[in-house]
VEXBA-788728 format. One line per field, with one value per residue (C-alpha): residue in one letter; x, y, z; residue number from 1. Coordinates in steps of 0.5 Angstrom, whole numbers, plus 500, padded with zeros to 3 digits. Layout:
! residues N
res: (A / ...)
c1: (X / ...)
c2: (Y / ...)
c3: (Z / ...)
n: (NUM / ...)
! end
This chain:
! residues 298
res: (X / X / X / X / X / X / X / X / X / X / X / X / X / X / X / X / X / X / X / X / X / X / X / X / X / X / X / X / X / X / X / X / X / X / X / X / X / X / X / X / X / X / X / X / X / X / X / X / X / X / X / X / X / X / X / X / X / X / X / X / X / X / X / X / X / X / X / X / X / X / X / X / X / X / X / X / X / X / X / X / X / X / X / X / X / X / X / X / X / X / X / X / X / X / X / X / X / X / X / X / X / X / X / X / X / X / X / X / X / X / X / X / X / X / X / X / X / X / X / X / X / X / X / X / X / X / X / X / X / X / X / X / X / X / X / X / X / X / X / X / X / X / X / X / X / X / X / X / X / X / X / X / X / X / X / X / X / X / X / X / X / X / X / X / X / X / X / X / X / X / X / X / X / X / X / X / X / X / X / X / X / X / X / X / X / X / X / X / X / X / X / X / X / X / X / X / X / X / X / X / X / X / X / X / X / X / X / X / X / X / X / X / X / X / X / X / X / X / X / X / X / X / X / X / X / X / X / X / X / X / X / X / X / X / X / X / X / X / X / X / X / X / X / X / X / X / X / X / X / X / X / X / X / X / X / X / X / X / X / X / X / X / X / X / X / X / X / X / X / X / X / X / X / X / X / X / X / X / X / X / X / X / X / X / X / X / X / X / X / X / X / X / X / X / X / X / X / X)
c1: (529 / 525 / 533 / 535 / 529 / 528 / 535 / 534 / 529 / 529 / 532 / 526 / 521 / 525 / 524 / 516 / 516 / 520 / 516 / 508 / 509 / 510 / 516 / 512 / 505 / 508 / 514 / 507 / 502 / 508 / 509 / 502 / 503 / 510 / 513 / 512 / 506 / 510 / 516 / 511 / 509 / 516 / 516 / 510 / 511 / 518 / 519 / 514 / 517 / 524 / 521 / 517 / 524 / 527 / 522 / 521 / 529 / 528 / 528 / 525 / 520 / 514 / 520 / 523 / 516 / 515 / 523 / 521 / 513 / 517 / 522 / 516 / 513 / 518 / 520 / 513 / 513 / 519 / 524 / 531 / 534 / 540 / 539 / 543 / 541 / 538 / 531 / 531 / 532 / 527 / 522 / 525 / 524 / 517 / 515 / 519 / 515 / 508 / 509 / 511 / 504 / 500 / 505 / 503 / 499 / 492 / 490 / 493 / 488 / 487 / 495 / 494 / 489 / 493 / 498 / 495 / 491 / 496 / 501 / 494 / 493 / 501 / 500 / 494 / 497 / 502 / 497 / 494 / 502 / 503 / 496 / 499 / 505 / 502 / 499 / 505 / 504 / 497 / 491 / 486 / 478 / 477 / 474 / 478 / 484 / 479 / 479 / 487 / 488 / 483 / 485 / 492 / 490 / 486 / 491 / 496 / 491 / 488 / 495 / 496 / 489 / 490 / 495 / 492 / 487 / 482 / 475 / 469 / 463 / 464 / 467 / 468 / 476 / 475 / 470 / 475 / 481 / 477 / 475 / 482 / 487 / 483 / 484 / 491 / 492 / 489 / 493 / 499 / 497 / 496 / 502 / 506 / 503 / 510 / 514 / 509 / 507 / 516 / 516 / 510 / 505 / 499 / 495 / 490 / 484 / 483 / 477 / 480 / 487 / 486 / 487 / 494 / 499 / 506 / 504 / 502 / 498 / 495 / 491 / 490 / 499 / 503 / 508 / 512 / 512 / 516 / 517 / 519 / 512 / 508 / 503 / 495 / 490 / 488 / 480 / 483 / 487 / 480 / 476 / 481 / 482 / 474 / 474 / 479 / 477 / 470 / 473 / 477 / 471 / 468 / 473 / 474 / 465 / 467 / 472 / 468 / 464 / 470 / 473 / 465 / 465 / 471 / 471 / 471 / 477 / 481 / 484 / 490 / 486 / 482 / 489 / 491 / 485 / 487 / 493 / 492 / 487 / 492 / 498 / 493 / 491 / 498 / 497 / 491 / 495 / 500 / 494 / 492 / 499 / 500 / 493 / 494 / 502 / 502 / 494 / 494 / 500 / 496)
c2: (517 / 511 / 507 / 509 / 510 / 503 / 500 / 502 / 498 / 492 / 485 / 481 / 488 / 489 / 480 / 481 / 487 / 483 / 477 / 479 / 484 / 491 / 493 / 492 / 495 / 502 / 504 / 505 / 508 / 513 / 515 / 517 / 522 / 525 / 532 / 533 / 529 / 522 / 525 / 524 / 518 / 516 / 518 / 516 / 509 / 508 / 512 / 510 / 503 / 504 / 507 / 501 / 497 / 501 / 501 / 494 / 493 / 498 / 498 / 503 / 504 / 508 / 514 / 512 / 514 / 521 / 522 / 521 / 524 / 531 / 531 / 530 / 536 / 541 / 539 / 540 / 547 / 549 / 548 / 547 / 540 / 536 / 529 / 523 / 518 / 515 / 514 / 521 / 524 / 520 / 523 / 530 / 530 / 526 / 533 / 538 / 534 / 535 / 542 / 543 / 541 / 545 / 551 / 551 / 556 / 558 / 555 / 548 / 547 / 539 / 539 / 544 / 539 / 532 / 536 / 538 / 531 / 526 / 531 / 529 / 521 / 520 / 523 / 519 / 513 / 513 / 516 / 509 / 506 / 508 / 505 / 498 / 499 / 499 / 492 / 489 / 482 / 482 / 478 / 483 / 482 / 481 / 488 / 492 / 489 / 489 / 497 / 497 / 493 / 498 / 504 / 503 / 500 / 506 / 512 / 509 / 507 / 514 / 517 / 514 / 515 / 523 / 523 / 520 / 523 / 528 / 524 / 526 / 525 / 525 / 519 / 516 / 516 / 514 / 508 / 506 / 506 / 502 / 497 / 496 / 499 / 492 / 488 / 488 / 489 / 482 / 479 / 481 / 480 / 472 / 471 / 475 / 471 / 468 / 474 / 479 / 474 / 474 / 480 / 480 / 482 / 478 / 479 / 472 / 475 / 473 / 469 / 465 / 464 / 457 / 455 / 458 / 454 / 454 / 461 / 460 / 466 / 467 / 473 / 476 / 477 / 472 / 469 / 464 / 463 / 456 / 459 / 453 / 451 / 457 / 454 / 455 / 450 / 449 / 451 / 459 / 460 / 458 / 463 / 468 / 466 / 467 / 474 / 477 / 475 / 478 / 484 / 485 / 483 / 489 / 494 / 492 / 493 / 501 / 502 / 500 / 505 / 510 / 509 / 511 / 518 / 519 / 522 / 517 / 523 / 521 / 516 / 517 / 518 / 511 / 508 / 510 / 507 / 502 / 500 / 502 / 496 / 491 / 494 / 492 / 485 / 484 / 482 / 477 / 473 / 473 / 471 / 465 / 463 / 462 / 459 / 454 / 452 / 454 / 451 / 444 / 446 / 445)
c3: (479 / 478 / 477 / 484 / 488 / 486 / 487 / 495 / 496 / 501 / 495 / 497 / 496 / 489 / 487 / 489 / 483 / 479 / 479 / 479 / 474 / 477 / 474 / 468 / 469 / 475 / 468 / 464 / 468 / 471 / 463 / 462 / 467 / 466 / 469 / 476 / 477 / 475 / 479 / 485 / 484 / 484 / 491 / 494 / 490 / 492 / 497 / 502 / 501 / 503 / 510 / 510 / 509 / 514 / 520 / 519 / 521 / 527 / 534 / 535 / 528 / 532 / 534 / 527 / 523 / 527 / 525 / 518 / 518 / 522 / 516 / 510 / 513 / 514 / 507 / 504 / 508 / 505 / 509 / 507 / 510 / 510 / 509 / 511 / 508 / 503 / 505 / 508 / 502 / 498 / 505 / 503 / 496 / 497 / 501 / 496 / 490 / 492 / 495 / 487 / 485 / 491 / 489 / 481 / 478 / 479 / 473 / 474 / 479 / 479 / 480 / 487 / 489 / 487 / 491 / 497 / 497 / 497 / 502 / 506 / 505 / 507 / 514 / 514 / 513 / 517 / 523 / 521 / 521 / 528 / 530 / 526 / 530 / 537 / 535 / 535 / 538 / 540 / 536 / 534 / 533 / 525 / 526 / 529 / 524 / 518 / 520 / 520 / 514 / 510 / 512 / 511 / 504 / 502 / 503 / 500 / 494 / 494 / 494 / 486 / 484 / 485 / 482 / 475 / 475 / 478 / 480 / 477 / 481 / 489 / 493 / 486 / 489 / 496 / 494 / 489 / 495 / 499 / 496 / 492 / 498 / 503 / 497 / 496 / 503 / 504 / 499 / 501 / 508 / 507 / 502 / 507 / 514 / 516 / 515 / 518 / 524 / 525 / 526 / 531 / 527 / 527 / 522 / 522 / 527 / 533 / 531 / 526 / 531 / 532 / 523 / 525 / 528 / 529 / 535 / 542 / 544 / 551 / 553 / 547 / 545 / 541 / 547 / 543 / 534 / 531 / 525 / 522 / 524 / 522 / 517 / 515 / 515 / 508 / 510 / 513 / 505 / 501 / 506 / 505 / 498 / 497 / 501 / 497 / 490 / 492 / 494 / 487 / 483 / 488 / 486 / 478 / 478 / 480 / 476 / 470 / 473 / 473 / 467 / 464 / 467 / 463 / 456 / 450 / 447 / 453 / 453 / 457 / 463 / 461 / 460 / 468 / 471 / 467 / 469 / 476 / 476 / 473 / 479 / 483 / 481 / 481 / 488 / 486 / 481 / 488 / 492 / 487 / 487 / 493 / 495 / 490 / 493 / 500 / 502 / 507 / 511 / 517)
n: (1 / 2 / 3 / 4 / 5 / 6 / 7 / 8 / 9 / 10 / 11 / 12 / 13 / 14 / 15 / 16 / 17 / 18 / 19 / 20 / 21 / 22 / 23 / 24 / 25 / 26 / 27 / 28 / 29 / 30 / 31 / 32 / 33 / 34 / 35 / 36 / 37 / 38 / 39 / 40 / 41 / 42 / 43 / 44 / 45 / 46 / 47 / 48 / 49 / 50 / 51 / 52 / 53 / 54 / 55 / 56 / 57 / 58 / 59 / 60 / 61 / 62 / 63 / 64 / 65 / 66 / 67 / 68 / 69 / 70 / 71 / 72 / 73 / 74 / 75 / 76 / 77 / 78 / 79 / 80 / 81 / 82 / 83 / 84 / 85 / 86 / 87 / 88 / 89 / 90 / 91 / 92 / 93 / 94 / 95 / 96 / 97 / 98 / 99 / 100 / 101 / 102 / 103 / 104 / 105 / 106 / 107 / 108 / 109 / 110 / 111 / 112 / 113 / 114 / 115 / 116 / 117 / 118 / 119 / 120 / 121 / 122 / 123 / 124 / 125 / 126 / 127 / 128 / 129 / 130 / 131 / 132 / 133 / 134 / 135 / 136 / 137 / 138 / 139 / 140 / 141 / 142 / 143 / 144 / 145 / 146 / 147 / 148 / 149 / 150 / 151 / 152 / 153 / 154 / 155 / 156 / 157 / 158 / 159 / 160 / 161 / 162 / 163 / 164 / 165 / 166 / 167 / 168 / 169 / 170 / 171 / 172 / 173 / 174 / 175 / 176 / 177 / 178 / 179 / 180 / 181 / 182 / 183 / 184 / 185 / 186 / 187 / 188 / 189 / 190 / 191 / 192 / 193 / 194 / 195 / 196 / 197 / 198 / 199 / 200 / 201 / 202 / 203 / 204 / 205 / 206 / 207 / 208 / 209 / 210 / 211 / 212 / 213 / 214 / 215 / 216 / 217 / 218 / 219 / 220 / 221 / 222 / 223 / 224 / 225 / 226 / 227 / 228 / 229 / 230 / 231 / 232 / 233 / 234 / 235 / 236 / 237 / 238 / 239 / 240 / 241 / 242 / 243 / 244 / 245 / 246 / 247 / 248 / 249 / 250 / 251 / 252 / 253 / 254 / 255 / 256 / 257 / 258 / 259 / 260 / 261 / 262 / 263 / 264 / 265 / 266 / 267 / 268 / 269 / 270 / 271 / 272 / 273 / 274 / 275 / 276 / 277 / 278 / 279 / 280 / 281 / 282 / 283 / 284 / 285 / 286 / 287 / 288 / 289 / 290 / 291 / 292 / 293 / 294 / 295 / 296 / 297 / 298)
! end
């Protein structure tokens, strides 16, 4: 499952994996869970990817995602679909997965709400996604892009936690998704800012707008980008590089909190967190790399 959800990704995703360690740390966590919760992981990790992959390519990724969200809830809700490509089948097997999870004896009740939570944060992500889309070629706020940024980081975030675990006290887990989904999403958002500004989406705030160059913007949208000159000032990279090492450090003190309230005797649900915090600070180590090689272009 794992071999050929993964072989479907974009080459550049699959490069990015290889390189900062994810193919390394994901196998782990995955084996610590088995049956149909790694299953589902598989599919939320991967699957989601190839529909990231494939509406970035698209001419129409707004029509393209309803598509894709109208197939995952008719799966989930038990319906017989034919896909026809890869990445609908991902999108049917992601609904089919989690409905397993939801329809599990009475007894297994943390998988009936791992289930039925993760169903809940896919449709919120990509509620959010939509949002994100309509942004296109615009420059937001810093807040309005912060609220995009972390929602979009804490549903995808809060999809892995459910499935590892169940949270032992209340909003231990949504805390957690906040705090490492905005971190991760920042990182990969300053690695990523020539390739997302390529693409039409900005997402440097329009108060910092001026430390980017290589854009023209008028009235609040993009009307030009050289990207061979897209660069930014090495005072916007140190700033940022600050912010995101702050919002890590905020996210491993709750994790040190989370991994606490587990029992000494389980240490495969400490071994989960464990590793969800290293997946994560993968996208730090890329943070750092790139703050040291790519800072002072402007």
């Amino acid at each position: 499952m794992v071999c050929r959800l993964e072989g479907s990704l974009d080459k550049d995703r699959t490069n990015e994996i290889s390189r900062w360690g994810r193919d390394c740390t994901y196998p782990r966590m995955r084996a610590l869970l088995g049956g149909k919760r790694a299953r589902a992981l598989d599919l939320l990790n991967y699957g989601l990817a190839m529909v990231d992959d494939e509406l970035d390519l698209s001419d129409d990724p707004l029509g393209g995602l309803r598509y894709f969200q109208g197939m995952f809830q008719q799966s989930y809700s038990g319906a017989s679909l034919v896909p026809s490509t890869q990445t609908e089948q991902a999108v049917v097997d992601l609904g089919c997965a989690l409905n397993e999870l939801v329809s599990a004896p009475i007894l297994r009740f943390a998988d009936r709400a791992a289930g039925r939570r993760a169903y809940e944060d896919v449709l919120s992500f990509w509620k959010m996604e939509e949002r994100n889309f309509q942004r296109k070629g615009r420059v937001l706020d810093r807040a309005t892009l912060d609220e995009i940024n972390s929602g979009i980081g804490a549903f995808v975030a809060s999809q892995f936690l459910y499935l590892l675990d169940s949270p032992r006290v209340f909003n231990e887990f949504a805390q957690l998704a906040q705090t490492y989904g905005l971190a991760v999403k920042l990182a990969d958002n300053l690695c990523d800012f020539r390739e997302d500004i390529s693409r039409g989406f900005v997402n440097i705030p329009q108060e910092d707008i001026h430390q980017v160059s290589g854009i023209s913007i008028e009235d609040g949208r993009v009307i030009q980008v050289e990207p061979e000159k897209l660069a930014l000032s090495g005072e916007y990279v140190d700033e940022e590089h600050q912010r995101i090492e702050g919002m890590f450090a905020s996210a491993d003190r709750l994790m040190l909190f989370a991994r606490a309230r587990r029992p000494i005797w389980a240490k495969g649900l400490d071994e989960r967190l464990c590793l969800f915090g290293q997946f994560c600070h993968s996208w730090l180590d890329q943070a750092r790399d790139f703050s040291r090689v790519d800072k002072g272009g402007k």
